[in-house]
C-alpha positions in Angstrom: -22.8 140.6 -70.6 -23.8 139.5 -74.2 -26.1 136.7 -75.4 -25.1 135.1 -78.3 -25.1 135.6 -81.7 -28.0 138.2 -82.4 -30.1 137.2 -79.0 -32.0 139.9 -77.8 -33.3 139.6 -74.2 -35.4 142.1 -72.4 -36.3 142.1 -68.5 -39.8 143.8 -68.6 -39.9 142.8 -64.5 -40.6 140.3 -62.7 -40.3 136.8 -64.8 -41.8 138.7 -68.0 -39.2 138.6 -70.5 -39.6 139.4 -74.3 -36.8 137.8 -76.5 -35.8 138.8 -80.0 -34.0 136.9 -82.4 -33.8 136.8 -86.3 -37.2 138.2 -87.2 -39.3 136.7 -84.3 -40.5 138.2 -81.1 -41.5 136.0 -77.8 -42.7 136.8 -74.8 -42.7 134.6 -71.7 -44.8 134.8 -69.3 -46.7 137.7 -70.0 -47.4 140.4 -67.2 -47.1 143.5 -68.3 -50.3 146.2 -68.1 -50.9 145.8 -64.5 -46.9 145.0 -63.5 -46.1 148.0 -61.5 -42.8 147.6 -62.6 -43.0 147.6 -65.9 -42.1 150.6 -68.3 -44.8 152.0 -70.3 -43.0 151.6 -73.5 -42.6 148.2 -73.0 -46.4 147.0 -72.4 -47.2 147.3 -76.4 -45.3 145.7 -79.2 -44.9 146.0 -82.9 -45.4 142.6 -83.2 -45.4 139.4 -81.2 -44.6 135.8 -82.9 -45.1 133.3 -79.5 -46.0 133.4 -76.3 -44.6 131.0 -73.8 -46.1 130.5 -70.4 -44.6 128.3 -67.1 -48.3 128.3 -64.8 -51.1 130.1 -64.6 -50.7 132.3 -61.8 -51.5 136.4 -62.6 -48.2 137.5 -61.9 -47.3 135.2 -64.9 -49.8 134.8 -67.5 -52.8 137.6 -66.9 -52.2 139.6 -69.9 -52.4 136.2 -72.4 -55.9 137.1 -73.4 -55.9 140.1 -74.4 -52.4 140.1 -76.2 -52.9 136.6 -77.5 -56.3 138.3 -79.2 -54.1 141.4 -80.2 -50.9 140.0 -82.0 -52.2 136.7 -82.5 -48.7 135.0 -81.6 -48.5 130.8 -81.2 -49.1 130.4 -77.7 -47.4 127.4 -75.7 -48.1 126.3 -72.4 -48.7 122.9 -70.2 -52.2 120.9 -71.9 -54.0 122.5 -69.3 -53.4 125.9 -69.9 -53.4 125.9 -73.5 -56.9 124.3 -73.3 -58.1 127.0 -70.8 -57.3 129.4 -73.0 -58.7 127.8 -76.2 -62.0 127.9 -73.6 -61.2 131.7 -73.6 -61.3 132.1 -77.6 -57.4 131.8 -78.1 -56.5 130.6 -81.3 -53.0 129.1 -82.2 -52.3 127.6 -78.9 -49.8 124.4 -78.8 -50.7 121.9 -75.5 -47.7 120.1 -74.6 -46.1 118.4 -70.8 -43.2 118.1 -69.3 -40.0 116.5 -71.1 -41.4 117.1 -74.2 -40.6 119.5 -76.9 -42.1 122.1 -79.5 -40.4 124.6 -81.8 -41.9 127.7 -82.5 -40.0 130.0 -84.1 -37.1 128.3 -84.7 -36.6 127.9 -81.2 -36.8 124.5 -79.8 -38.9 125.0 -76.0 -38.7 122.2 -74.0 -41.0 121.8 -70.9 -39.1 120.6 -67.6 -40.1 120.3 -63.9 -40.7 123.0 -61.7 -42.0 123.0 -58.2 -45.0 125.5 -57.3 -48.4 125.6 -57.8 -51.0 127.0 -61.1 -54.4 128.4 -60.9 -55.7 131.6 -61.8 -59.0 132.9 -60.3 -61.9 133.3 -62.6 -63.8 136.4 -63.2 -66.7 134.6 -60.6 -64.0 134.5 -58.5 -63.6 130.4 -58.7 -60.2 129.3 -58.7 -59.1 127.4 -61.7 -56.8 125.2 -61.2 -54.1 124.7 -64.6 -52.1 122.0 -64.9 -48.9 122.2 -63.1 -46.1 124.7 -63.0 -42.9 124.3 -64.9 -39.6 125.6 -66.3 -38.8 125.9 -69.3 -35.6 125.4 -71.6 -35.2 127.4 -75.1 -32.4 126.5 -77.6 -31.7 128.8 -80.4 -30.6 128.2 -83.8 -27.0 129.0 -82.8 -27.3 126.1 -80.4 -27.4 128.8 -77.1 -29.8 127.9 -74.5 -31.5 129.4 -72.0 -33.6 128.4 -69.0 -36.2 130.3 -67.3 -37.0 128.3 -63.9 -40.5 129.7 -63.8 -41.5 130.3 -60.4 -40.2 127.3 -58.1 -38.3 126.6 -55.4 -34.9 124.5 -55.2 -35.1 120.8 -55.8 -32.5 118.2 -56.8 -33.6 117.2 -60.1 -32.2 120.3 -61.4 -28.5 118.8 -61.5 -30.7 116.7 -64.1 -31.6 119.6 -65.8 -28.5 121.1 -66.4 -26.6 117.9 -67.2 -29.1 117.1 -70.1 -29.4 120.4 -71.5 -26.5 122.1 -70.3 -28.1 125.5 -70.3 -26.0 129.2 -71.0 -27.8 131.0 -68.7 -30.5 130.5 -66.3 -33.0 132.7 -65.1 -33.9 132.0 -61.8 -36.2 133.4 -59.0 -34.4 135.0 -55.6 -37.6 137.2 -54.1 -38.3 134.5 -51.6 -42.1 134.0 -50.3 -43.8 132.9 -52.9 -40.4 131.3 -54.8 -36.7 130.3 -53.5 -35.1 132.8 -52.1 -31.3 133.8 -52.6 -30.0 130.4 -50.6 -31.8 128.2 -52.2 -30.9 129.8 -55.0 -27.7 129.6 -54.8 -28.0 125.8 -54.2 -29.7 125.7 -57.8 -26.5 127.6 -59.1 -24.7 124.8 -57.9 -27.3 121.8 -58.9 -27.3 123.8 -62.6 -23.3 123.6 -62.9 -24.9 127.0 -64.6 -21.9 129.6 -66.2 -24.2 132.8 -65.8 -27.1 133.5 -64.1 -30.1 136.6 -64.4 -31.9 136.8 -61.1 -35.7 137.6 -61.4 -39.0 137.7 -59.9 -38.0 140.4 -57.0 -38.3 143.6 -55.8 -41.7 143.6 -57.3 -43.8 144.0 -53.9 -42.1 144.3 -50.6 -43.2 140.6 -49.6 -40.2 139.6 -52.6 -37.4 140.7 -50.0 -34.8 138.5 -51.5 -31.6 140.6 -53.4 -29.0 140.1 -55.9 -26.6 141.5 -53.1 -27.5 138.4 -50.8 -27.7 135.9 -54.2 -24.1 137.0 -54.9 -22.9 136.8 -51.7 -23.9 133.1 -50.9 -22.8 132.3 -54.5 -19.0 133.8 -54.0 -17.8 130.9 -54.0 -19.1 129.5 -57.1 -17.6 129.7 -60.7 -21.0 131.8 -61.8 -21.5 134.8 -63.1 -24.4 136.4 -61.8 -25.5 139.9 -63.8 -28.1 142.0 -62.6 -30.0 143.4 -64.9 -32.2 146.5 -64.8 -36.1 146.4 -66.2 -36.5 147.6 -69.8 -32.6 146.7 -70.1 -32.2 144.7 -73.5 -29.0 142.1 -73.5 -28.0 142.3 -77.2 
């Protein structure tokens, strides 16, 4: 499977992906040092351009302090996030909500609904709660777009989704538990009118028991192709 145009996209596990294109690097969603899952290699960079974050749980955004101090990248996320982290001595961070858009990089993000929660516990071990979760749509120069779902589960406003943005590929959860699992999302397959599909966020713990076998399976029937990727793989 290839990405369009000079699109780099690497799985570094889980819902951590780090995109390349022209001379900009962005990461979404950045777990990477404590991921079990994630190569070695992959947890430094040579140099990171943006951040992009969906919520605030761990698994999704506990390395954006220390990497947002290291590479000083533009960092995007819902107000409340962005603020936290501005609380947390982050420079260059951009607030924004749902429906709306930035462009960072010469990317266009755009922030859309996603259904989950967003907190992050605090090192006194009070919860902080951060905004609301959410999905998020990139389109490229080349006018190639790709969704990333965030953690959620199915809902029917994404047949919304995919008829205003009309999306390449999505990436969407399958490990079940704490996001859909492979029925539901197969449903979002079919709410998305979606050509291709990435599954992610599985296989991480043993709790994530949903699989790409099952996701393919209930999505036979579908005009979809689903690719599997393997962590550290880059799509160029």
């Amino acid at each position: 499977m290839k990405l369009n145009n000079g699109i780099k996209l690497t799985w570094l596990g889980h819902a951590t992906y780090k995109i390349e294109v022209e001379d900009n690097t962005l990461l979404i969603d950045p777990w990477v040092d404590s991921n079990p899952v994630c190569p070695d290699k992959l947890k430094t960079f040579e140099k990171l351009d943006a951040i992009i974050l969906t919520h605030g749980h761990a698994d999704h955004m506990v390395d954006a302090i220390p990497i947002a101090k290291k590479y000083t990248p533009t960092v995007v996320g819902i107000i409340e996030i962005a603020k936290w982290l501005e609380n947390k001595g982050v420079e260059n961070t951009i607030g924004f909500n749902k429906g709306g858009t930035v462009t960072v990089c010469g990317v266009k993000v755009t922030m859309v609904t996603a259904n989950h929660s967003s907190s992050i516990t605090e090192d006194d071990g009070t919860i902080a709660y951060l905004g609301e979760a959410a999905g998020i749509i990139l389109e490229f120069a080349n006018g190639y777009k790709i969704y990333h779902a965030g953690d959620t589960n199915v809902f029917g406003d994404m047949k919304i989704i995919g008829e205003i943005y009309q999306p390449d590929l999505a990436l969407l959860p399958i490990g079940d538990h704490f996001t859909m699992g492979p029925r539901e999302a197969a449903y979002a397959t079919q709410l998305l009118n979606i050509p291709s599909v990435i599954p992610m966020h599985y296989g991480t713990f043993p709790i994530l028991t949903g699989t790409v076998e099952e996701f393919r399976k209930l999505t036979a029937s579908q005009d979809v192709n689903i690719y599997e990727m393997q962590i550290g793989e880059t799509l160029e």
